[in-house]
C-alpha positions in Angstrom: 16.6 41.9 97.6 16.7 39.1 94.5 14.0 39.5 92.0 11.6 36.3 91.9 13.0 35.3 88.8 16.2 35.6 90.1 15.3 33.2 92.8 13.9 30.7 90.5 17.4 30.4 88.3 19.2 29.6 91.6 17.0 26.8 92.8 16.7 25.7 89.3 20.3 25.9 89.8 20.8 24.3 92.9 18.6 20.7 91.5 20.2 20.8 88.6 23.7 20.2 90.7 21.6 18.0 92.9 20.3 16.0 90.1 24.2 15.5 88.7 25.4 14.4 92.1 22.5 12.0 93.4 23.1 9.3 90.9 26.7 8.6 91.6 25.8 9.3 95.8 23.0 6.8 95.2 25.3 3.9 94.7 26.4 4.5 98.3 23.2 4.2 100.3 23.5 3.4 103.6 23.6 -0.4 103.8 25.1 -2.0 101.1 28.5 -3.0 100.0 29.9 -0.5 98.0 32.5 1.1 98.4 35.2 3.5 97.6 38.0 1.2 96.4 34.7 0.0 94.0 34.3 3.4 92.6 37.9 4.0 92.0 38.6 0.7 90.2 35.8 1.1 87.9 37.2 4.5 87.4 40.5 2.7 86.4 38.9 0.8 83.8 37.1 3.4 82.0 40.1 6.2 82.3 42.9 3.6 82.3 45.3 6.0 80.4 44.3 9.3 81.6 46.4 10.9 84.3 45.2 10.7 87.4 47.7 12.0 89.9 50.7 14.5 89.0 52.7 16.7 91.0 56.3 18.0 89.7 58.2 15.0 89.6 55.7 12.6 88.9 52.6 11.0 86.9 50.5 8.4 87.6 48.0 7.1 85.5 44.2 5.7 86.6 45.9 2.1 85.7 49.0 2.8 87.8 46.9 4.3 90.4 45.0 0.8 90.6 48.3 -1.4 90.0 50.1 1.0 93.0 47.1 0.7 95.7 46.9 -3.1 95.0 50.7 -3.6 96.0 49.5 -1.3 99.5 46.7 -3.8 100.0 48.6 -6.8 99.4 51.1 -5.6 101.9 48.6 -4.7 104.5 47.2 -8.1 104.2 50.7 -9.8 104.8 51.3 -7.6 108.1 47.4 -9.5 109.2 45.4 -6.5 109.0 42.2 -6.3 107.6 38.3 -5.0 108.3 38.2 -2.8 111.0 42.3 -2.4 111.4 44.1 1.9 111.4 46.6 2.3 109.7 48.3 6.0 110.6 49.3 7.9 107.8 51.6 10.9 108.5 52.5 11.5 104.8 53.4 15.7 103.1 50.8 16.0 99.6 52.5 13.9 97.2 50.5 11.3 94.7 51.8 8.5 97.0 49.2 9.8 99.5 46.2 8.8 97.7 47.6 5.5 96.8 48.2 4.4 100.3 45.0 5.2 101.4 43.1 3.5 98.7 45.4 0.4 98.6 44.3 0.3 102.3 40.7 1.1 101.5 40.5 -2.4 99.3 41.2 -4.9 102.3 38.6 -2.4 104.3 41.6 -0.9 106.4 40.6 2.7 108.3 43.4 4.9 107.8 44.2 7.5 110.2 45.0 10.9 108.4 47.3 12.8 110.5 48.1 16.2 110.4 51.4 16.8 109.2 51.7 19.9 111.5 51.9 18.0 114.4 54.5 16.2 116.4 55.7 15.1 120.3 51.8 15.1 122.3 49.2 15.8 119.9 50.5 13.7 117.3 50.5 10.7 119.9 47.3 11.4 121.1 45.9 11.2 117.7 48.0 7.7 117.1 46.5 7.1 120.3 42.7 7.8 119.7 42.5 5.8 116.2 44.1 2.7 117.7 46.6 2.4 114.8 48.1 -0.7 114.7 50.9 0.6 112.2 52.4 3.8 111.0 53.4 4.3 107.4 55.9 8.0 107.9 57.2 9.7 105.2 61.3 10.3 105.8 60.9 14.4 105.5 58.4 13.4 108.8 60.6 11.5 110.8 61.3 14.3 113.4 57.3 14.4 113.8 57.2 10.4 114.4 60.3 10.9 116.6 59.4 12.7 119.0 55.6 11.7 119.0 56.9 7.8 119.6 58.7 9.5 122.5 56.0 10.2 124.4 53.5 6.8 123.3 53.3 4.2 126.1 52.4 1.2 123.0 54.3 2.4 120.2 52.6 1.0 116.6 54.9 -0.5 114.2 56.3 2.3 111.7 57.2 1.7 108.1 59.2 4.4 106.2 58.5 5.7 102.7 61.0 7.6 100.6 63.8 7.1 102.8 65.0 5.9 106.4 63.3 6.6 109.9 64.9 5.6 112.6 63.6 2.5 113.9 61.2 1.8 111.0 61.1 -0.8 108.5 61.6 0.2 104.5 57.7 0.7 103.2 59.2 0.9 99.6 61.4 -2.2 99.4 58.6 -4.3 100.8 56.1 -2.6 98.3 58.7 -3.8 95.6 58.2 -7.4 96.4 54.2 -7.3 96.2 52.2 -8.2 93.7 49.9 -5.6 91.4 47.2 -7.8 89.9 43.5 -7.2 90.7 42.8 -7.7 94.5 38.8 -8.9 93.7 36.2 -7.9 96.1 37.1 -10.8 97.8 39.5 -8.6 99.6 37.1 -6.3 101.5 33.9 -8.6 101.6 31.5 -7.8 103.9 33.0 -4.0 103.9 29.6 -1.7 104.0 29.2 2.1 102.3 28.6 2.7 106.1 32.0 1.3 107.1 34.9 3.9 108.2 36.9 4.9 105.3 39.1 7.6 107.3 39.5 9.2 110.6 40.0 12.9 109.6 41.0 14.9 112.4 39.5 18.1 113.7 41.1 21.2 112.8 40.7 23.0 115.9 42.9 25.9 117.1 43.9 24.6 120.6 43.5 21.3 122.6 44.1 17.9 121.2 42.4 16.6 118.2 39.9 14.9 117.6 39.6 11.7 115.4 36.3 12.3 113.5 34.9 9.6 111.6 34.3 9.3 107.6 33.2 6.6 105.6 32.7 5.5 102.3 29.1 7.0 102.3 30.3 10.2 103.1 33.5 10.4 100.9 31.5 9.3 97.8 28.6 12.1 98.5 31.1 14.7 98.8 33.3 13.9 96.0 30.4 13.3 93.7 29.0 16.6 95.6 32.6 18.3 94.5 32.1 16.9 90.9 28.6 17.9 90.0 28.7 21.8 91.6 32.2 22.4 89.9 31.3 20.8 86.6 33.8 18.7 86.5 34.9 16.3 83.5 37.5 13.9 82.7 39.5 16.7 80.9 39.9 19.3 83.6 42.7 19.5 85.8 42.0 20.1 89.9 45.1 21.7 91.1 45.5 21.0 95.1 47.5 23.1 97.6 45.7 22.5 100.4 46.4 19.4 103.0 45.3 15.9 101.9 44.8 15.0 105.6 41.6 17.5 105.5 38.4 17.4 104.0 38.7 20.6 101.5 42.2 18.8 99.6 41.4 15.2 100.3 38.1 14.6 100.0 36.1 17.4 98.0 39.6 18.4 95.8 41.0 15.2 95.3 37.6 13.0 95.3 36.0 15.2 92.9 38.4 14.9 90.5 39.2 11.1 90.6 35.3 10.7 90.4 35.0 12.8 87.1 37.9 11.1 85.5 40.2 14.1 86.2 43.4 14.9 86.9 44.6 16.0 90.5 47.7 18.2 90.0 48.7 18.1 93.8 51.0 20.6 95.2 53.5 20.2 98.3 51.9 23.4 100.5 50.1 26.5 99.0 52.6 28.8 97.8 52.4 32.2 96.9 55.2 32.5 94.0 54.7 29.1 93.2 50.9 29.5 92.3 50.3 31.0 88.6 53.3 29.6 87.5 51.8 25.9 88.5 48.4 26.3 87.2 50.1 27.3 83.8 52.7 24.4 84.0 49.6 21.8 84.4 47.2 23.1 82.4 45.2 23.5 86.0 41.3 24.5 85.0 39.7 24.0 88.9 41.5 24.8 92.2 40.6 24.3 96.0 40.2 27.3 98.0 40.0 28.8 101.8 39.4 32.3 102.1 42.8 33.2 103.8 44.4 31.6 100.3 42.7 33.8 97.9 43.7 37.0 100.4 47.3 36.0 100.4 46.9 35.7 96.0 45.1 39.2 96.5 47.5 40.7 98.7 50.6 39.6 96.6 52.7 41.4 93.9 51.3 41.3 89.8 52.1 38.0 88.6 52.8 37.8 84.3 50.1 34.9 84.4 47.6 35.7 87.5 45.0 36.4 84.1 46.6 34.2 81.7 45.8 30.8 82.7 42.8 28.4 81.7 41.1 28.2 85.2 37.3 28.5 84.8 35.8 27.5 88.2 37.7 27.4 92.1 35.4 25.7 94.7 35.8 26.2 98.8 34.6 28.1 101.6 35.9 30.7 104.3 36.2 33.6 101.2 34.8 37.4 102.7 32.7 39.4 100.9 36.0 41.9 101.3 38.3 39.9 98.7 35.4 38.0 97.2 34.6 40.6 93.9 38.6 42.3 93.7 39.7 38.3 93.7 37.7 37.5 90.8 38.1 40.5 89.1 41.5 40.9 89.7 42.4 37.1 88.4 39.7 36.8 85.7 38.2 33.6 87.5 34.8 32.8 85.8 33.4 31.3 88.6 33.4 30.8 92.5 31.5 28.4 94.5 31.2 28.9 97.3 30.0 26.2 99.9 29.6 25.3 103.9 29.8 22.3 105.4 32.3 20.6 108.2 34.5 17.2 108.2 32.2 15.7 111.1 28.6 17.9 110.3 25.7 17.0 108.3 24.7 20.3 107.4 26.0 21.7 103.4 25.1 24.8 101.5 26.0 25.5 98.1 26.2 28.6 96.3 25.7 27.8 93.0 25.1 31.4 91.6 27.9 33.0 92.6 26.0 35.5 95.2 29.4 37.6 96.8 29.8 36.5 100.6 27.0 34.0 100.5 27.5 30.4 101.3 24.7 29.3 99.2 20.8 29.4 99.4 18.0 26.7 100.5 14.4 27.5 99.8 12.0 26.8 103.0 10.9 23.7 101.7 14.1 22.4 101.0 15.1 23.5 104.2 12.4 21.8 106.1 13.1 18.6 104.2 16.6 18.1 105.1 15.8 19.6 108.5 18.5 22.6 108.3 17.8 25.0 110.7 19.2 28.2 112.7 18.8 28.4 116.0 18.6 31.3 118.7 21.3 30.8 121.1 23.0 33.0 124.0 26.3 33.6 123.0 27.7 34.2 126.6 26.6 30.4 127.4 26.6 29.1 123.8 23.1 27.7 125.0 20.3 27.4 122.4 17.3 29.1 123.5 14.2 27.3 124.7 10.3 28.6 125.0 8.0 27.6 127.5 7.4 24.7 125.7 11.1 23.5 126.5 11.4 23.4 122.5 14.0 25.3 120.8 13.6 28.6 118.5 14.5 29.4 115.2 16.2 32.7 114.5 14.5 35.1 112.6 15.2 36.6 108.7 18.1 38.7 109.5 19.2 36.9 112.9 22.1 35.4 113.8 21.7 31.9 115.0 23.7 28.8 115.1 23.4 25.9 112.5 21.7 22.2 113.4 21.2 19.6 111.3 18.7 16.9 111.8 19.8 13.4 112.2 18.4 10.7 110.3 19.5 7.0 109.0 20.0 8.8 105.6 21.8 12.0 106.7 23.6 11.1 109.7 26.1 12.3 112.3 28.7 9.3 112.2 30.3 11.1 115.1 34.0 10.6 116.1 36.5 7.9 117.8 35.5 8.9 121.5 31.4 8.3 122.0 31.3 11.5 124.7 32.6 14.1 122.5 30.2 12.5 119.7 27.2 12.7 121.9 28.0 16.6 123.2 27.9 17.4 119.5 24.2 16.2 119.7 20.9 18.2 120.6 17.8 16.7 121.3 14.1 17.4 121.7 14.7 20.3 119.5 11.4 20.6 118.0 9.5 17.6 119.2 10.0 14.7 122.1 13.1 12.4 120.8 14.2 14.2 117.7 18.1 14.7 117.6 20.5 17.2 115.9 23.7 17.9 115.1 25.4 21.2 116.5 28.1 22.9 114.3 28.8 25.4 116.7 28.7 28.0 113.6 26.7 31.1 113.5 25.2 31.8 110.4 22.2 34.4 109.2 19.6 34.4 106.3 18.1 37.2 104.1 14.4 37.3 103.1 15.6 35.6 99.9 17.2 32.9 101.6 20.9 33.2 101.3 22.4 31.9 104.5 26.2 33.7 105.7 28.5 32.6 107.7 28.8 34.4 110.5 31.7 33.5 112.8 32.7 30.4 115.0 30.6 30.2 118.4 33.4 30.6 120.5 34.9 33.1 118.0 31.5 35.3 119.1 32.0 37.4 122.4 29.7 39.9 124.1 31.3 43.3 125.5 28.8 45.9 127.2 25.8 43.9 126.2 26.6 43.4 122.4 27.1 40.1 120.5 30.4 41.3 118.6 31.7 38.7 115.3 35.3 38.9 114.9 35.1 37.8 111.6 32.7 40.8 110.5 35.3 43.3 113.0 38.1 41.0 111.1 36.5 42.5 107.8 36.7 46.3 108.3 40.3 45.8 110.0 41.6 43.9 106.6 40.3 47.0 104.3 42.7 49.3 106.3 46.0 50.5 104.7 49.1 48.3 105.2 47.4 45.3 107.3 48.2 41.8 105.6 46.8 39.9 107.7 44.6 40.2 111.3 42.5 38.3 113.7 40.4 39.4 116.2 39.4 38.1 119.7 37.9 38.7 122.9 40.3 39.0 126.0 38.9 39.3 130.0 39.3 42.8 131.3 39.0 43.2 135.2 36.0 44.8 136.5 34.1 44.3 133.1 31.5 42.1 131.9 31.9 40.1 128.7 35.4 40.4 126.5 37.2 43.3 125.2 38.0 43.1 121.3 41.7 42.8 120.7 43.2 42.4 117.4 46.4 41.3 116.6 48.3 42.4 113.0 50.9 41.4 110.8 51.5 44.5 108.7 53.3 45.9 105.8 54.0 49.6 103.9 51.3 52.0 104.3 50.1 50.9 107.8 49.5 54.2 109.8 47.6 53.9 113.3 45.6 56.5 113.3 44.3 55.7 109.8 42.9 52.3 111.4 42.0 54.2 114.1 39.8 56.5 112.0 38.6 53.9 109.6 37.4 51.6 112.9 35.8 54.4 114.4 33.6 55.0 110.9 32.8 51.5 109.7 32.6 49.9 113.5 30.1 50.5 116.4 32.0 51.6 119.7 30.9 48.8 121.2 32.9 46.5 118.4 35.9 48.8 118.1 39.1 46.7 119.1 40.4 48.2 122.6 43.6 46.7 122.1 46.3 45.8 119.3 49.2 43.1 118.7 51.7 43.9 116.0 53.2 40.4 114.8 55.9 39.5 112.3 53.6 37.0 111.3 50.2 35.6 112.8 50.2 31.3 113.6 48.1 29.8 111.6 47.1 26.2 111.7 47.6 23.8 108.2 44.3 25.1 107.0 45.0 28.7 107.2 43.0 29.2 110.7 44.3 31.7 113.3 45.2 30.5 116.8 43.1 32.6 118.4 43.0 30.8 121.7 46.9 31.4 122.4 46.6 35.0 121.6 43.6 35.6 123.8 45.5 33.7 126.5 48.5 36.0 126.2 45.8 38.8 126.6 47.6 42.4 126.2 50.1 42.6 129.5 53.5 44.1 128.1 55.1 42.0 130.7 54.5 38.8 129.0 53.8 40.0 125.5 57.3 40.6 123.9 55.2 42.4 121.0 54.2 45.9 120.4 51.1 46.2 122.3 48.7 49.6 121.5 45.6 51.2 123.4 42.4 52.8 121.8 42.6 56.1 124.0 38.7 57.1 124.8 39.8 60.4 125.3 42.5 60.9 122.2 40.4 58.7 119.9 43.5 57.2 118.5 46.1 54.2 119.4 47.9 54.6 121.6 51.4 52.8 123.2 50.4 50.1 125.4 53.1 50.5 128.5 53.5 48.9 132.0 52.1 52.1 133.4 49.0 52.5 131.1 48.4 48.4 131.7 48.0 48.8 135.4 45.9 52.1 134.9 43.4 49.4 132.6 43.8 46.5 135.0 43.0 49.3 138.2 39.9 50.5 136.4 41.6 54.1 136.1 40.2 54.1 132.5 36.8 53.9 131.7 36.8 51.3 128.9 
């Protein structure tokens, strides 16, 4: 437990990085017309000559950044679009990504930011679900456009940048020919801080995505948000690795900095050997995180600049409590904060005091206020749980229980491109007749000094003999044993057994010894959370933002017949792991072996 005074310097904390981010959110309120083409052109006429965008090859200026976006806008307006038009963008992190979407932003065009992962069905389908009237590919894409156009029954116009796509007209050579005066508000009048700025597409591990909405409202709280906890000024440098077509590089990364008058070095992919040696290049004093990115830095070889750089602050959110403290010790990062929130949610925790493994604290009253709330839920069903009363209940100090956050005009749920997956996000009558709430489908706990945790994903959660078990906490002892890079844990459906079985699967390296996990999951690890099973990988799947597809893996489940990979056993009566053969399969799947 926190000592009260403790306490008091982190909500003292907390408003203080409230009070810095209200005013510029404030010019946003619901309603009026603002938006975020007006923030960033008065942001090119105070920082005209400051950099605003640089990568390796290239520099753009606030001015040119303005100038650029107002030869997009121009073009948009001559292909007829306007208020309430999608443009698709399917565009690899260069500086020419935040120019297109702005110059679109200032005739009040939505573009579509697609992942860059995808191609053939699930890139169509989220052409598809936006409505984009055009496509603007980059050329190292055009395999991805290919073979999604392949499989679209309307296909959308496509215009090329930096280089030919077959079939697509030259983006650059038209953008040559525009003008780059001043657009005027003229341009986008009418366009509301309510008004879709983006579709930003969910992340999820399987299925198709979906297109969640994001407007100008939202953008300018998070990136003023992004600004205020990271202290940001006009002379840092925000050095971005991590997808622009997500929230945590386009929106809190990249926003933050253009808000503060920064610089946004922006890098093509996170890279390893590429890292130190970029922060140094750029001068980089603030970088974007996910958890998995600081464990690959952790999990690398020394580096001659990994403590001889001028960062003083990383923000983001997924970082364990495992590689939290050796991170920042090993890499002499000042501070971490750490936050939670989702593209599509309208819950956000900040931790603003650097407390290892929590995602940030919110006093009762505070809590109450915004209407923040964990819920008890049954994890088999993923239900919440209801009294007598038919009203939900909140989960105790120390209980797991799954985020909500109460809907209102000013902190809403703005909900995605399809109105039935928006309203099964929603829960109502949650504490009294009518009230509605947002679902994140994330399990999270609080101490008695109100730190909140996250806990796992809801679906990540599985029960096996009558225990809730988190991967992400099994996921945690498995990553301190010898030798194991990286792992994921899941639940897979054992015949003749109720609930899921915990299977892990492994990428490993030198030192790696079976028993040793075996004897280190024993200690650290209830039985009942132990992983039965094991998959060795070369290398795990992981999505653009470093997320594990666990779905696949627990669809494979652990049959040697159809898993080419080496498969092990956790012997009951050995105590250790054990090869996973056709023989010893069919003694599991008979119910030969007590599990």
């Amino acid at each position: 437990m926190s000592r009260p005074h403790e306490r008091v310097v982190s909500d003292l904390r907390l408003v203080g990085t409230l009070g810095r981010a209200l005013p510029g959110m404030a010019r946003a309120w619901p309603g009026r017309e603002y938006s975020v083409a007006d923030v960033l052109e008065a942001q090119a006429a105070r920082h005209a000559d400051r950099v605003a965008l640089l990568s390796n090859d290239e520099v753009i200026t606030y001015r040119e950044l303005d100038r650029r976006s107002n030869q997009v806008g121009r073009w948009a307006q001559d292909q007829g679009l306007g208020q309430g038009d999608v443009v698709g963008l399917l565009m690899g992190n260069r500086p020419d990504y935040a120019v297109h979407w702005l110059g679109l932003a200032k005739v009040g065009v939505t573009t579509a930011l697609l992942n860059t992962n995808l191609g053939g069905r699930s890139l169509a389908h989220s052409i598809t679900v936006a409505n984009a009237q055009r496509v603007i590919v980059d050329a190292a894409l055009a395999d991805n456009w290919t073979s999604a156009a392949a499989t679209l029954d309307e296909v959308p116009a496509a215009w090329a940048s930096r280089g030919a796509v077959a079939g697509a007209e030259d983006l650059d050579a038209a953008l040559s020919e525009e003008a780059s005066a001043h657009l005027g508000r003229r341009a986008r009048r009418g366009l509301r801080t309510t008004d879709r700025l983006f579709y930003i597409y969910t992340s999820g591990t399987t299925g198709l995505p979906k297109a969640a909405n994001f407007s100008h409202q939202r953008f300018i709280g998070a990136a003023e948000g992004a600004k205020a906890i990271t202290r940001m000024g006009s002379g840092d440098r925000m050095y971005i690795s991590l997808p622009l077509y997500h929230t945590a590089g386009g929106v809190m990364a990249l926003g933050g900095a253009l808000m503060a008058g920064a610089a946004a070095v922006i890098a093509p992919r996170f890279s390893v050997s590429r890292f130190w040696d970029d922060c140094m290049r750029h001068d980089v004093t603030a970088f974007q995180y996910i958890g998995e990115l600081c464990r690959y830095l952790l999990h690398s070889p020394p580096h001659p600049h990994e403590r001889d750089h001028g960062i003083r602050v990383c923000l983001g959110n997924g970082l364990r409590p495992e590689v939290w403290a050796p991170f920042q010790e090993r890499f002499a990062i000042p501070r971490i904060v750490e936050f939670y929130s989702a593209t599509e949610g309208n819950v956000t925790l900040l931790n603003v005091d650097n407390r290892v493994g929590s995602v940030g604290r919110m006093p009762p009253a505070m809590r109450r206020g915004i209407g923040m709330h964990l819920l008890q839920v049954d994890i088999e069903s993923e239900d919440v749980v209801r009294g007598p009363d038919g009203f939900c209940r909140e989960a105790a100090v120390g209980e797991v229980g799954e985020a909500v956050g109460r809907i209102t005009r000013t902190v809403p749920f703005e909900g995605y491109s399809d109105a039935e997956a928006t309203e099964a996000k929603v829960l109502r009558n949650v504490f009294r007749k009518g009230d509605a709430y947002f679902r994140t489908g994330d399990l999270l706990r609080r101490d008695g000094d109100h730190y909140f945790y996250f806990v796992d994903r809801m679906g990540d959660t599985f029960r096996w003999k009558g225990e809730n078990v988190a991967t992400s906490e099994v996921g945690e002892v498995i990553h301190g044993c010898p030798g194991v890079r990286e792992a994921t844990v899941y639940g897979v459906a054992v015949p003749g057994t109720d609930g899921r079985a915990g299977m892990a699967a492994l990428a490993v390296g030198d030192g790696f010894d079976l028993d040793d996990m075996a004897a280190i999951v024993a200690e650290q690890l209830a039985p009942y959370a132990r992983p039965m099973f094991l998959r060795i990988q070369p290398e795990l799947d992981i999505t653009g933002t470093f997320k594990h597809r666990k779905v696949e893996l627990a669809a494979d489940g652990f049959d040697p017949a159809d898993v080419t990979d080496p498969l092990y056993f956790f012997d009951p009566d050995q105590h250790r792991y054990v090869v996973l053969d056709e023989a010893l399969h069919r003694r599991v799947m008979d119910g030969d072996i007590r599990l």
